[in-house]
C-alpha positions as CSV (number, residue, x, y, z in Angstrom):
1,X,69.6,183.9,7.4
2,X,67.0,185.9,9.1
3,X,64.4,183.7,10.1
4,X,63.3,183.8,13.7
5,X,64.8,180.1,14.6
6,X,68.5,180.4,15.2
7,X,71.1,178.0,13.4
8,X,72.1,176.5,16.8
9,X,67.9,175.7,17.5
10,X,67.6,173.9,14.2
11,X,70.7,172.2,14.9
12,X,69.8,170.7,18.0
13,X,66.2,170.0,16.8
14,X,67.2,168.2,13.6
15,X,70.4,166.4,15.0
16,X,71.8,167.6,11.5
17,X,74.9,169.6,10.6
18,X,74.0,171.4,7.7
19,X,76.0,174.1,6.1
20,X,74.7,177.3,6.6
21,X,73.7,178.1,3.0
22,X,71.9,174.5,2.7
23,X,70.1,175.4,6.2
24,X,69.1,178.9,4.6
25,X,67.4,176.8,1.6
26,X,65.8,174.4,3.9
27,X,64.3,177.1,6.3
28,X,63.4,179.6,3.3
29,X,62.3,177.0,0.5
30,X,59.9,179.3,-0.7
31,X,60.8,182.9,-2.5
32,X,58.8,185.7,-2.2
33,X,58.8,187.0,-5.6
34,X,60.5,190.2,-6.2
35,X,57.7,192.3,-7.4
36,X,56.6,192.9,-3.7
37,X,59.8,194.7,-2.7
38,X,59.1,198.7,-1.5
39,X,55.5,197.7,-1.2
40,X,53.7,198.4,1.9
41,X,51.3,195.6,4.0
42,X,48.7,196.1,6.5
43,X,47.3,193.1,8.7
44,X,44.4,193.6,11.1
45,X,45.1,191.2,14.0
46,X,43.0,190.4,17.6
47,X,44.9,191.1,20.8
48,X,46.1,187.3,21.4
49,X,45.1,186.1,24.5
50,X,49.0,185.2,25.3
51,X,50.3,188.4,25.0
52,X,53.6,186.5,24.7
53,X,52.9,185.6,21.0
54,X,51.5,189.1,19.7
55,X,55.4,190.2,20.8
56,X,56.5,187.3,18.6
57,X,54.0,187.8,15.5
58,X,55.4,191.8,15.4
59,X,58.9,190.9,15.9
60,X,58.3,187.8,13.1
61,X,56.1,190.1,11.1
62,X,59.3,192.8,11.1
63,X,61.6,190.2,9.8
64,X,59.8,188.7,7.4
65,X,59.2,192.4,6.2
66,X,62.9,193.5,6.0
67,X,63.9,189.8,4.6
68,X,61.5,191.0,1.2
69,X,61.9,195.0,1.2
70,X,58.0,195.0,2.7
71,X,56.8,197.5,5.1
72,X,54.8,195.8,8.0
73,X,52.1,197.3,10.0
74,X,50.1,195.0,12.4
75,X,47.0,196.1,13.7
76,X,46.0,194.4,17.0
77,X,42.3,195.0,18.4
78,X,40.1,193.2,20.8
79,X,38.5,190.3,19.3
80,X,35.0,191.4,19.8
81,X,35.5,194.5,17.9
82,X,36.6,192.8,14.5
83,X,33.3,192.5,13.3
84,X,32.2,196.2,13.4
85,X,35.9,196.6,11.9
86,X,35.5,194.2,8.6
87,X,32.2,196.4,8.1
88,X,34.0,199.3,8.3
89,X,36.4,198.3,5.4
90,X,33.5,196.7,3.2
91,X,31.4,199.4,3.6
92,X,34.3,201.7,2.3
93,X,35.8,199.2,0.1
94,X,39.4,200.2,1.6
95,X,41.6,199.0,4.5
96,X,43.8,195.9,5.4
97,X,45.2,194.0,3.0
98,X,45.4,191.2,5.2
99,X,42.2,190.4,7.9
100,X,41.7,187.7,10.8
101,X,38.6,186.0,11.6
102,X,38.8,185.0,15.1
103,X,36.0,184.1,17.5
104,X,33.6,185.3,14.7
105,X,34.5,183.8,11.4
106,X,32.9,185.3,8.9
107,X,34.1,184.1,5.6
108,X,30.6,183.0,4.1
109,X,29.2,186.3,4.9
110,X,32.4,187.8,2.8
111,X,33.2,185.3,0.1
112,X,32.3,188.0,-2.5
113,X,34.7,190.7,-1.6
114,X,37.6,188.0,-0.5
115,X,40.0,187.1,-2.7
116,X,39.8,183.3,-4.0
117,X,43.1,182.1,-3.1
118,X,42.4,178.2,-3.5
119,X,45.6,178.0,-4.8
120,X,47.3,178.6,-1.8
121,X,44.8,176.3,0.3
122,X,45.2,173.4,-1.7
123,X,49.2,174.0,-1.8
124,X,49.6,174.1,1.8
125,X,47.3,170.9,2.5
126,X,49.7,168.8,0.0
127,X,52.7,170.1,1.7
128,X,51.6,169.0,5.3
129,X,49.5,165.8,5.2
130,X,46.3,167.8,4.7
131,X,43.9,169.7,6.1
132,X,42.0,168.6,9.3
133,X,38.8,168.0,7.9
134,X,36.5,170.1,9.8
135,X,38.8,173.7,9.1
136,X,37.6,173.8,5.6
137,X,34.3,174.8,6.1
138,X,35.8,177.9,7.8
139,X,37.4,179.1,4.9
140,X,36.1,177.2,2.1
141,X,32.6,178.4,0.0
142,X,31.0,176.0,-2.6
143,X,34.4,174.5,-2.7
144,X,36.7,177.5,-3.2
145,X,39.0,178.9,-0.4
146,X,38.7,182.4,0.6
147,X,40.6,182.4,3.4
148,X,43.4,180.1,5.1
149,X,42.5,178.5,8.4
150,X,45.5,179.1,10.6
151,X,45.1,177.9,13.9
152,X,42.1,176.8,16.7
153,X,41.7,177.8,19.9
154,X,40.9,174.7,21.9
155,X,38.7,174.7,25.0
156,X,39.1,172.0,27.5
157,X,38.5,171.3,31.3
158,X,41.0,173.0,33.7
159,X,40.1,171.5,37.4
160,X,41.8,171.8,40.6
161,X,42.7,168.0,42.2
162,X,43.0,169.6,45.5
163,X,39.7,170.7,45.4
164,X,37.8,167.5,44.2
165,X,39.8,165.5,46.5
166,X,38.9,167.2,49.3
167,X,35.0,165.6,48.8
168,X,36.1,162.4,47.9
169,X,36.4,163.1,43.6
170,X,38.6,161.8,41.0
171,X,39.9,163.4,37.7
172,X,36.5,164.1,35.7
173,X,34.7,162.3,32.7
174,X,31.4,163.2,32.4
175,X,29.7,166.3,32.3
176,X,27.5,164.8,35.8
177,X,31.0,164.4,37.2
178,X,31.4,168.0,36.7
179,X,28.1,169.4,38.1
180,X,28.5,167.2,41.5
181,X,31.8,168.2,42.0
182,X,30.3,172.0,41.4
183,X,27.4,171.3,43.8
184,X,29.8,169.6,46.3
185,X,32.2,172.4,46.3
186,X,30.1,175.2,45.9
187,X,28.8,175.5,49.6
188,X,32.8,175.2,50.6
189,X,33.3,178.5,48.5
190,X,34.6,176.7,45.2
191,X,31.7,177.2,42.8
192,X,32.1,177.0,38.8
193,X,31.2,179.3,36.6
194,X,30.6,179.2,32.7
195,X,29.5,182.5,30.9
196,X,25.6,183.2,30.1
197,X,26.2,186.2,28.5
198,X,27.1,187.4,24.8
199,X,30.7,186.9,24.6
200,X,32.9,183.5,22.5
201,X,33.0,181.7,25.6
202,X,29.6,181.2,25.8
203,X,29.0,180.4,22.5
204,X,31.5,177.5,22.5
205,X,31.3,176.5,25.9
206,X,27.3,175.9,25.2
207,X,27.1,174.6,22.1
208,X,30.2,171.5,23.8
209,X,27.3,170.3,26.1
210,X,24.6,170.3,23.4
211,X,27.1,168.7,21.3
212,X,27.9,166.3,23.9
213,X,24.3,165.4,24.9
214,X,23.4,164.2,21.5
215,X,22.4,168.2,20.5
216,X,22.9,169.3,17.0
217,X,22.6,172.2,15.0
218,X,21.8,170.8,11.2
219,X,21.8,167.8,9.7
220,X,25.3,167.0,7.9
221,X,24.6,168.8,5.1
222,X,23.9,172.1,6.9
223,X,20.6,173.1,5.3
224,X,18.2,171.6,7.8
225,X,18.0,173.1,11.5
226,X,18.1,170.1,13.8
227,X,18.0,171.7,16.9
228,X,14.6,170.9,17.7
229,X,15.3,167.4,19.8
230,X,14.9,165.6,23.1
231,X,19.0,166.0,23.3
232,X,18.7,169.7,23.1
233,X,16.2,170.2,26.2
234,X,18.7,167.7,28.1
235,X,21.3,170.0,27.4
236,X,19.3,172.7,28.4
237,X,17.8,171.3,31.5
238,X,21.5,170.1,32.8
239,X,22.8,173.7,32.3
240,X,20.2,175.0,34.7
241,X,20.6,172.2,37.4
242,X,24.2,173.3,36.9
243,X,23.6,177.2,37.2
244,X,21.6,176.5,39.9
245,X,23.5,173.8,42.2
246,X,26.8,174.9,41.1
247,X,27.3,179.1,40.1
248,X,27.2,182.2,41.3
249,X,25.1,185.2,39.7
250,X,27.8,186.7,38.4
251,X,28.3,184.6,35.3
252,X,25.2,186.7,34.0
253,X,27.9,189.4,33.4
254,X,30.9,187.6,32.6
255,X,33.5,188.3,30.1
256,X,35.8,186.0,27.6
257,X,38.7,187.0,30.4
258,X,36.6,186.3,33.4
259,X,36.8,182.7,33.6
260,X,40.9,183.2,33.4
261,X,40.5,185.6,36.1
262,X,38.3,183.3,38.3
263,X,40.8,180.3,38.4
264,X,43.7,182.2,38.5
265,X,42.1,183.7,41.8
266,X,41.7,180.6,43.5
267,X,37.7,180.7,44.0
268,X,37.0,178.6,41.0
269,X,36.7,174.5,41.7
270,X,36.7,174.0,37.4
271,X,36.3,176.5,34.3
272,X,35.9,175.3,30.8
273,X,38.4,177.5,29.1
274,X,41.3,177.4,26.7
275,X,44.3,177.2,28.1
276,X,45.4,181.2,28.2
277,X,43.6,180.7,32.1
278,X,46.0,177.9,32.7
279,X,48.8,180.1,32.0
280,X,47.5,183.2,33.3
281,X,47.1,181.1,36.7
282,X,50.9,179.6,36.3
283,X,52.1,183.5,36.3
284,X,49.6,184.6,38.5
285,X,48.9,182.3,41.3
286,X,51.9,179.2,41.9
287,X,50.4,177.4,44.2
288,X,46.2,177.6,42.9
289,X,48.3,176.2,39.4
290,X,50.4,173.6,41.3
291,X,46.7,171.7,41.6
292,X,45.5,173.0,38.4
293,X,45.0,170.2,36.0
294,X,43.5,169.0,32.1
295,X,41.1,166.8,30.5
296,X,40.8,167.5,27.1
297,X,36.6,166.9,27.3
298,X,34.1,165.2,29.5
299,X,31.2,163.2,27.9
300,X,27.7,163.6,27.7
301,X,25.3,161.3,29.1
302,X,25.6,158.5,25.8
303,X,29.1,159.0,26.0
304,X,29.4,161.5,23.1
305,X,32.9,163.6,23.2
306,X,32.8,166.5,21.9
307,X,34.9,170.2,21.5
308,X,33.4,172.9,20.0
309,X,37.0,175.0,18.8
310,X,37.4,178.8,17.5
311,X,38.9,178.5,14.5
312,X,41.1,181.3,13.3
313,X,41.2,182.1,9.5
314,X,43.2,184.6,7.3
315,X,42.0,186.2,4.3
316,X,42.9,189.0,1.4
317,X,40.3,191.7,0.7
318,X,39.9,192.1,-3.1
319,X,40.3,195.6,-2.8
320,X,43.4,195.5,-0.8
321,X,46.4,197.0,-2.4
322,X,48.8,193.8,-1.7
323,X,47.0,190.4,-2.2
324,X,50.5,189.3,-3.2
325,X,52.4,190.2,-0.5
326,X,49.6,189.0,1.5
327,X,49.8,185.4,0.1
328,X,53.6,185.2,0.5
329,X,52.8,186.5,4.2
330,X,50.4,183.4,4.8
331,X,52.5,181.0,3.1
332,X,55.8,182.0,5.3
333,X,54.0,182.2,8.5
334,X,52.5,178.8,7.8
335,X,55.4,177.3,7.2
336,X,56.5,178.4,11.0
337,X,53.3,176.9,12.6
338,X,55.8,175.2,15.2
339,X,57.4,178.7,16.1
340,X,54.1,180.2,16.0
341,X,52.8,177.3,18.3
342,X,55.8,177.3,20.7
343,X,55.2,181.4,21.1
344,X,51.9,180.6,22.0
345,X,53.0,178.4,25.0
346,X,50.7,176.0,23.1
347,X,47.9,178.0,22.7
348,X,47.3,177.8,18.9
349,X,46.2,174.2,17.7
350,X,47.0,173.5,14.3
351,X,45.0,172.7,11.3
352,X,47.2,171.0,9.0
353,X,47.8,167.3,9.9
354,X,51.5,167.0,9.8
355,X,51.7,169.4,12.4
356,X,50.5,166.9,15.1
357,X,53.5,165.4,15.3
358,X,54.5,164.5,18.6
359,X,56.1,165.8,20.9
360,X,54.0,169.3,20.0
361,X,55.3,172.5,20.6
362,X,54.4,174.2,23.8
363,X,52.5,171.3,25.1
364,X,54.4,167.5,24.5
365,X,57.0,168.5,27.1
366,X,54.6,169.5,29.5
367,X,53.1,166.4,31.6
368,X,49.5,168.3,32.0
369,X,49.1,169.8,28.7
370,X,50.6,166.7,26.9
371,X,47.1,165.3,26.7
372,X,45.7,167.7,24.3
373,X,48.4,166.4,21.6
374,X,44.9,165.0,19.8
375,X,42.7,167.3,20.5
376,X,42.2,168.0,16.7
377,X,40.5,163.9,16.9
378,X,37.6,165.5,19.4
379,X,37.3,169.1,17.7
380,X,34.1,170.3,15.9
381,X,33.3,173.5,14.7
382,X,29.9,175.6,15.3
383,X,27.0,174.7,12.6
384,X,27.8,171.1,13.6
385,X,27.1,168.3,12.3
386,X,27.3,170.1,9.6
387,X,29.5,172.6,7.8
388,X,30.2,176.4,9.2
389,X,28.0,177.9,6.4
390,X,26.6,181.4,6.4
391,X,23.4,180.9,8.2
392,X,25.2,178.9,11.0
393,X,27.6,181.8,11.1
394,X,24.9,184.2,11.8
395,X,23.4,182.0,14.1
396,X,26.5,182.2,16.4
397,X,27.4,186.4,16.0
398,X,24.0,186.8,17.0
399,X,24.3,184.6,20.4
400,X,20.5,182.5,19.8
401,X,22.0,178.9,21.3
402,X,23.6,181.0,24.7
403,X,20.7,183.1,25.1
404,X,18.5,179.8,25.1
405,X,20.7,178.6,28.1
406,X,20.8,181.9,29.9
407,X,16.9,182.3,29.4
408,X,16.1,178.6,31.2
409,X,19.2,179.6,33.8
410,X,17.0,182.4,34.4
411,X,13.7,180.1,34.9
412,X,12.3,180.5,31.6
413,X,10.6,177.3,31.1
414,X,12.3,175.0,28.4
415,X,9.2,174.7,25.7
416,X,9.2,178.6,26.0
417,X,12.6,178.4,25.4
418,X,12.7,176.1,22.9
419,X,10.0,177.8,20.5
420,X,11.8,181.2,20.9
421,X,15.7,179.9,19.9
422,X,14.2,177.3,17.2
423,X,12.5,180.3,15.6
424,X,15.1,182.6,15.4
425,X,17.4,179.9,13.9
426,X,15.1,179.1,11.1
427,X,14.0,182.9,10.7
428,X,17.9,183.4,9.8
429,X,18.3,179.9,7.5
430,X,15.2,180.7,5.9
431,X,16.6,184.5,4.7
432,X,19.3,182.7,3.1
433,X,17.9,180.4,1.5
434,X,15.5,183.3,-0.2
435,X,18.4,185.4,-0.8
């Protein structure tokens, strides 16, 4: 048996004593047919922000490879420079077999020169309880899968109890508990900090508090723009009061990595970040993570609770030279989400029901991450209400909803504001619906 869970793990986990050959059938269920044997299979990856688990995904990638006579190469780049690399490979029809879409998912834009590979989708929902119901629209178009979601990246509250105890503050719940205990701590040298810049951070960490304040993007359907609304210039107006009672400058500037960096160094009294900054302060700073704790969300002002998540898709150019070793490759690495997950240290939040079974791996043994064990319940996905559709996707890889926060952070006035960002959005719904 080569899988990457030893005998003596599946053992313990299971409480069974199975025979090794049984185990092997158990583990390895499905065959990868024997046509893909001497073939070669490129993925193109991002750089995981748990380094840990890109060590496990080449070492897991390796085995599966030498289990079926495949030749593994992983690519790993920065997430930010995915997009100029899928144009790369469309533009010269050659490349990957095997892409990601992380931070920037981009199926809808790509549908046409992805490979329909519903059957896998609807195979892999049956097997596991289904599908959580707001991954499809990140790999489904007008019904049909053209990629597989495989994991999100959720983004909750980390906040230092030393910190808001020292003025007199409780664990937060609202996004007005969050901006006192900013402006309270600030002038003590504890400031927050969220990104107004062009980076995934501030796409999702914006689009939670318009979400939370009542904003939305579309209607459910997804083809009318919606954010033209009272809840929208709340949102917009509490982000400046924020900015200004609670943040330094530098957030102008700021980075996906800089809000990891700005806990981990102590300064920060509360980040909205996923939790690679709450491990990145547990091997970095002890003591600053000793008083480092979750909430999975606060609310908005009529008690809305929302999570905007980065969902994480795989899908098969039609022009790559293995689509079937690229299916099997899906298939076996989603039937290890709970190695994947554990590798992680709980990073990657999966999108197949079953998989929520608790305890989770990386985070139902752990008393301060055990609360995100249904964070899937709270989790939308950009475009919301309404599905992730092409227009919606543009609207986010062109940064219009952040740039409408940074512009009133930056004293534009809100109506100004407003007319600019509710332009561009219908500018770009409008070219799709005459294309």
């Amino acid at each position: 048996m080569s899988d990457v869970i030893s005998r003596r793990t599946f053992l313990k986990t299971t409480g069974t004593a199975a025979a090794a050959g049984s185990l092997a059938a158990m583990l390895d269920a499905h065959q990868a047919p024997a046509e893909i044997k001497g073939t070669t299979l490129r993925l193109l990856q991002w750089s995981h922000f748990v380094p840990a688990y890109d060590v496990w995904l080449d070492d897991f990638a390796k085995k599966w490879g030498d289990q079926n006579g495949v030749k593994v190469r992983i690519d790993h780049i920065p997430h930010l420079e995915l997009p100029a690399r899928y144009a790369a490979e469309f533009a010269a029809g050659t490349g990957h077999d095997l892409i990601y879409f992380a931070g920037q998912i981009l199926t809808g834009q790509y549908s046409r020169t992805l490979l329909d590979i519903s059957d896998l989708g609807e195979a892999l929902g049956k097997k596991y309880g289904g599908w959580m119901e707001a991954s499809k629209s990140c790999a489904q178009v007008g019904g049909q899968w053209y990629g597989i979601p495989d994991y999100f990246v959720t983004i909750p509250v980390l906040w230092r109890k030393d910190l808001f105890e020292s003025v007199g503050l409780g664990a937060p719940n609202t996004w007005d508990d969050l901006r006192k205990a900013a402006r309270l701590l600030k002038p003590k040298g504890h400031p927050t900090g969220m990104q107004f810049s062009h980076c995934n951070d501030a796409n999702h960490n914006w689009r939670t508090v318009m979400y939370c304040f009542g904003g939305k993007e579309t209607d459910p359907s997804g083809q009318q723009v919606a954010i033209d609304s009272k809840e929208t210039r709340e949102a917009l107006r509490f982000a400046k009061a924020l900015f200004d009672e609670g943040m330094t400058p530098e957030v102008f500037s700021w980075d996906d990595a800089s809000d990891n960096r700005y806990l981990a160094s102590g300064v920060a009294s509360w980040v909205h970040d996923a939790i690679s900054a709450f491990r990145t302060t547990q091997d970095t700073n002890p003591k600053v993570f000793e008083s480092t704790y979750m909430v999975p969300e606060v609310t908005g002002p009529t008690g809305l609770r929302l999570n905007m998540g980065e969902p994480t898709v795989w899908a098969i150019w039609k022009f790559g030279k293995n689509p079937q070793a690229a299916k099997e490759f899906i298939q076996y690495i989603t039937d290890h989400q709970k190695e994947a997950m554990e590798a992680s240290r709980g990073y990657n939040m999966p999108m197949l029901n079953d998989f929520y079974r608790k305890p989770m791996p990386g985070l139902g043994n752990d008393a301060k991450l055990s609360v995100l064990q249904e964070q899937h319940k709270i989790t939308v996905f950009l475009g919301y209400p309404g599905p992730m559709t092409p227009p919606a996707q543009e609207v986010l890889t062109t940064f219009v909803i952040p740039d409408m926060f940074t512009r009133v952070a930056r004293g534009a006035a809100i109506e100004d504001t407003m007319k600019w960002g509710v332009g561009e959005i219908r500018r770009i719904y409008a070219k799709y619906k005459m294309g």
